[in-house]
C-alpha positions in Angstrom: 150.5 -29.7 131.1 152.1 -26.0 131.4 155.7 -26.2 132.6 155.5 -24.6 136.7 157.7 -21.6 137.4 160.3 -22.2 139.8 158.3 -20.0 142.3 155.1 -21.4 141.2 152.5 -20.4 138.9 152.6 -22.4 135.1 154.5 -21.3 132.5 151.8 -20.3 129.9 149.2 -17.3 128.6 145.9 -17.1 127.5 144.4 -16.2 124.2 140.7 -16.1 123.5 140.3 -18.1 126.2 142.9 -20.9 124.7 145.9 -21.2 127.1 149.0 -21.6 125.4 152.3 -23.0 126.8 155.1 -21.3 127.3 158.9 -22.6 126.6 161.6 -21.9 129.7 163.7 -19.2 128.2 167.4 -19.4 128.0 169.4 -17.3 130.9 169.6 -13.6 129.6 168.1 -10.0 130.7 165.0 -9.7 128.6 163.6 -5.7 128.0 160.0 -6.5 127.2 158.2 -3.8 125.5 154.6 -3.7 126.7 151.3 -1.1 125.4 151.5 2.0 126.0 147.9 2.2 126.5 146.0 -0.2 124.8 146.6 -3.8 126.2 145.7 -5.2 122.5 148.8 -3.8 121.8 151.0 -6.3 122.6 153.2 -9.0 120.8 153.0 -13.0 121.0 156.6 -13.1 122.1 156.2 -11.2 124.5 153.4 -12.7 125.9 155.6 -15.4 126.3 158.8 -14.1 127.7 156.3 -12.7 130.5 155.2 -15.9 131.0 158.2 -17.8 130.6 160.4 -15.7 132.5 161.8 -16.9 135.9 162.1 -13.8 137.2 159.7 -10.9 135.8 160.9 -7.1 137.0 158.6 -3.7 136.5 158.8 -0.5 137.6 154.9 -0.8 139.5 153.6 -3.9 140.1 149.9 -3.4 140.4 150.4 -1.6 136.8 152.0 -4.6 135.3 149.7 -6.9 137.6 146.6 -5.6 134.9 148.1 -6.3 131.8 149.1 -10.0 133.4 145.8 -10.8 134.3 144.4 -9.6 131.0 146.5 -12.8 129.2 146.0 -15.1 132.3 149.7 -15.1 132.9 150.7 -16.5 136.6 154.4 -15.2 136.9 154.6 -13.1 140.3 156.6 -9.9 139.5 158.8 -7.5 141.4 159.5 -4.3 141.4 163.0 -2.7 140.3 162.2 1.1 140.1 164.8 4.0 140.8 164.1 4.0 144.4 165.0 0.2 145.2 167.9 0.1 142.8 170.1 -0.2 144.8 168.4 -3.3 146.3 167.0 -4.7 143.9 169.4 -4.8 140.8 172.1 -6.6 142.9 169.1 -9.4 143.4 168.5 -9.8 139.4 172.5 -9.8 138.6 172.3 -12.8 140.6 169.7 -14.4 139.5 171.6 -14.1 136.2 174.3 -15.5 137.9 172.5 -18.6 138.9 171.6 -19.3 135.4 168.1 -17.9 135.8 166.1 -15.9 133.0 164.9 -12.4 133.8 162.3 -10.3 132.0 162.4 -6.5 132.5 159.5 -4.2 131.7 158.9 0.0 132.4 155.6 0.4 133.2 154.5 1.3 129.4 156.4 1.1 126.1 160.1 0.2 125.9 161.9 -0.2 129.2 165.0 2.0 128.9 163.2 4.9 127.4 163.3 7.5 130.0 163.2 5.0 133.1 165.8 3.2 135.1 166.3 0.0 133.5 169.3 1.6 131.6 171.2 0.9 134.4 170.3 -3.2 134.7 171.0 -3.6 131.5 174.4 -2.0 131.1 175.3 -3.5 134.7 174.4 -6.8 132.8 176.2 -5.9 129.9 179.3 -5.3 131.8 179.1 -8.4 133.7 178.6 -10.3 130.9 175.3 -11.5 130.5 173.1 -11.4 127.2 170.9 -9.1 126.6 167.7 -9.4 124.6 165.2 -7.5 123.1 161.9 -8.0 122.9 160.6 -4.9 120.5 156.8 -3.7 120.7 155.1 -0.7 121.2 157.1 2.9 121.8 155.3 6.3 123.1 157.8 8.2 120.9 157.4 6.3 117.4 154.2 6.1 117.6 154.0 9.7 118.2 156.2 10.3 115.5 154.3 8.2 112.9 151.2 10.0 113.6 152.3 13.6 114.1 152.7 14.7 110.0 156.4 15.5 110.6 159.2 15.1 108.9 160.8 10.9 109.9 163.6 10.7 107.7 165.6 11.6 110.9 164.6 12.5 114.2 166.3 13.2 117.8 164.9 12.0 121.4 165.5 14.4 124.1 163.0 12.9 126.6 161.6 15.4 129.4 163.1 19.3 129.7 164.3 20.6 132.9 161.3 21.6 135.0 162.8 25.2 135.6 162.1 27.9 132.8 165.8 28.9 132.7 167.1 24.7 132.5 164.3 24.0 130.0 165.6 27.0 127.6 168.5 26.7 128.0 168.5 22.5 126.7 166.0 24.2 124.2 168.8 26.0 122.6 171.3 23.8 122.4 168.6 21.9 120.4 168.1 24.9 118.3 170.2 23.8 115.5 169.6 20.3 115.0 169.0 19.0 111.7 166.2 16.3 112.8 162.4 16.3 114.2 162.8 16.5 117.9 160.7 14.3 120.2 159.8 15.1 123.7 157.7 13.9 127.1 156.0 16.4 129.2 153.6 16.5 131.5 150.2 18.0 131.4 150.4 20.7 134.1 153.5 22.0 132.1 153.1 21.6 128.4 151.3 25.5 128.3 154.5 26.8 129.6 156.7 24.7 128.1 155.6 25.1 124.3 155.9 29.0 124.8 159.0 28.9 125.9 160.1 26.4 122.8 158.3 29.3 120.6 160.6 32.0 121.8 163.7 29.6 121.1 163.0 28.0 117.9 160.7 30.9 116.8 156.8 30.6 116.4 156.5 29.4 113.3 158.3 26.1 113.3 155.8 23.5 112.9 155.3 21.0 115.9 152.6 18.5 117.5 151.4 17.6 120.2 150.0 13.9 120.8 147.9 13.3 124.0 146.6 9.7 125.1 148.5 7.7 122.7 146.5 4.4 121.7 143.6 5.2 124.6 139.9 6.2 124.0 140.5 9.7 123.6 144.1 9.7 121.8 144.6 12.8 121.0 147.1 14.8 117.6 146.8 18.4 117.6 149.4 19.6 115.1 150.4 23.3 114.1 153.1 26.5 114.8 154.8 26.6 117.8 153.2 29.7 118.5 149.3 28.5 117.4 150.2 25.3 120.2 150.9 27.3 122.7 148.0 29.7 122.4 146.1 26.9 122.4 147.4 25.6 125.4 147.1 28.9 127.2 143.6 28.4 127.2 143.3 25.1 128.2 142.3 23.7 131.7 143.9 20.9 133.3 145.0 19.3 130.6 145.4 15.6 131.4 146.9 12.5 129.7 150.4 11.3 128.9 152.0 13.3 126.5 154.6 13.3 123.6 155.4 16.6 121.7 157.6 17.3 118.4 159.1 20.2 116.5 160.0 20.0 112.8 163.3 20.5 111.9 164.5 24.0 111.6 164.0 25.1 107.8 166.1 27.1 106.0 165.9 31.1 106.4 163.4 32.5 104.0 164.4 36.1 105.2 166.7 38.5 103.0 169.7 39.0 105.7 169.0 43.2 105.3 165.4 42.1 106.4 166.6 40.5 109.3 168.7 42.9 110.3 166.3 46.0 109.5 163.4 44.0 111.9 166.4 43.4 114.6 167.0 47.3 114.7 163.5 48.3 114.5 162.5 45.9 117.4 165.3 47.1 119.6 164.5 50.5 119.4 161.0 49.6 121.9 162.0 46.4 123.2 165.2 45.1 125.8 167.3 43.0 123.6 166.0 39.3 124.7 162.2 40.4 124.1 163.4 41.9 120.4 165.3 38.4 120.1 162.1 36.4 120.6 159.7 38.8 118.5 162.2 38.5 115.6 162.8 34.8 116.1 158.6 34.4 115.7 158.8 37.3 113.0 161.5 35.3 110.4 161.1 31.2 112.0 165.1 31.9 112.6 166.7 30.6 116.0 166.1 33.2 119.2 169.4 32.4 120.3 171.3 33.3 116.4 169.2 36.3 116.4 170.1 37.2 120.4 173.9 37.4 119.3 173.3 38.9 115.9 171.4 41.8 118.0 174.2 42.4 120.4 177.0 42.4 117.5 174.6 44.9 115.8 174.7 47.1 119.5 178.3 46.5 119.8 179.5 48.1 116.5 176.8 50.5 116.7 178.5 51.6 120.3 
């Protein structure tokens, strides 16, 4: 017989229609990753943390509720989200305390990614407890995998500011980094957000953007900056979860008296951030390096 949780329920899962029992895990914070999408996509061990688990934590019950019913697992969990925190985290340290195991999982992918279980687990960390991962599927490598761009190194930067002057401005600082960079956005703002990363990095930098990850109508549409967000532009409520990338910047391809003879010639018809951005789309170089190189040029020029 399947071991019974201490709040009821047995201690097992169910595969092909064969249960299988699950062992009582040993006292420790457990960050289940769970699919991001597809329920298929989902490891044996975790399967059985879920179900082993004597206290199982999610951001959205009824979300986590369909993936436990898929593998007939009985463990009752609660909700730790950012709202009930405060509440709530206090409630899991303790059970930790008590000697009790507790399995943490975001609603999709790797809890800690962009959600609040960061703060459990250092809280746990701090206090002592272990902390154990339970690796599975990620929105961002998956995305990363499939998107054609470069892997050898690559930078998470999560979601942008929702304002067009925030989002620009984190854009820049990410101007220069020597990586792929990965982001999340949302569908009512990717239009607006891939022209604004066009005008920073420059148009032609090559990027993706994956849509649906692991669902019927996944989704890699890859291409320029600037070719994304035209395409975008057009595009009616777009839907879906999303993850986005930009290629490392590449090295300048432009003769520097061809930069600045396209800077000079720009500025003559343009305000100065307007003859940044064409020139940034113009030669793939950085809006921002070609912003300042613009007003040096104005400044010795008087």
């Amino acid at each position: 017989m399947s071991e019974e949780h201490p709040g009821g329920g047995t201690r097992s899962f169910r595969l092909h229609n064969t249960a299988v029992p699950a062992r009582p895990l040993e006292p420790a914070l457990y960050l289940v990753a769970t699919p991001i999408g597809n329920l298929g996509d989902i490891t044996l061990r975790a399967l059985e943390t879920l179900a082993g688990a004597d206290v199982l934590a999610c951001e959205d019950t009824r979300v986590t509720r369909v993936l436990l019913d898929r593998y007939g697992i009985q463990n009752k969990p609660y909700a730790y989200h950012e709202h009930n925190a405060d509440e709530a985290g206090p409630r899991l340290l303790q059970a930790l305390e008590a000697g009790r195991s507790v399995a943490l999982v975001s609603d999709a992918g790797t809890p800690l990614v962009s959600d609040p279980g960061y703060r459990l687990s250092l809280q746990a960390i701090e206090a002592g407890y272990r902390v154990v991962p339970i690796p599975g599927a990620s929105a961002p490598l998956a995305a990363l995998v499939g998107s054609g761009l470069p892997n050898d190194a690559f930078f998470f930067a999560g979601f942008l500011p929702a304002k067009d002057k925030g989002k620009r401005d984190r854009l820049a600082e990410l101007a220069d980094v020597p990586a792929t960079l990965i982001f999340f956005e949302s569908p009512h703002r990717i239009a607006a957000t891939l022209t604004a990363a066009a005008d920073v990095f420059g148009g032609e930098r090559q990027a993706a953007v994956c849509r649906e990850l692991t669902k019927t109508f996944e989704e890699f549409r890859r291409g320029s900056l600037a070719e994304l967000a035209a395409h975008y532009e057009t595009v009616d409520n777009v839907k879906g979860e999303i993850v986005w990338l930009v290629g490392p910047p590449q090295e300048a391809v432009t003769p520097e008296a061809d930069v600045e003879a396209i800077l000079s010639d720009l500025a003559k018809t343009l305000p100065t951030a307007k003859a940044a951005s064409e020139a940034a789309r113009i030669t793939g170089l950085p809006r921002k390096d070609l912003y300042q190189r613009l007003l040096d040029m104005k400044a010795r020029h008087g």
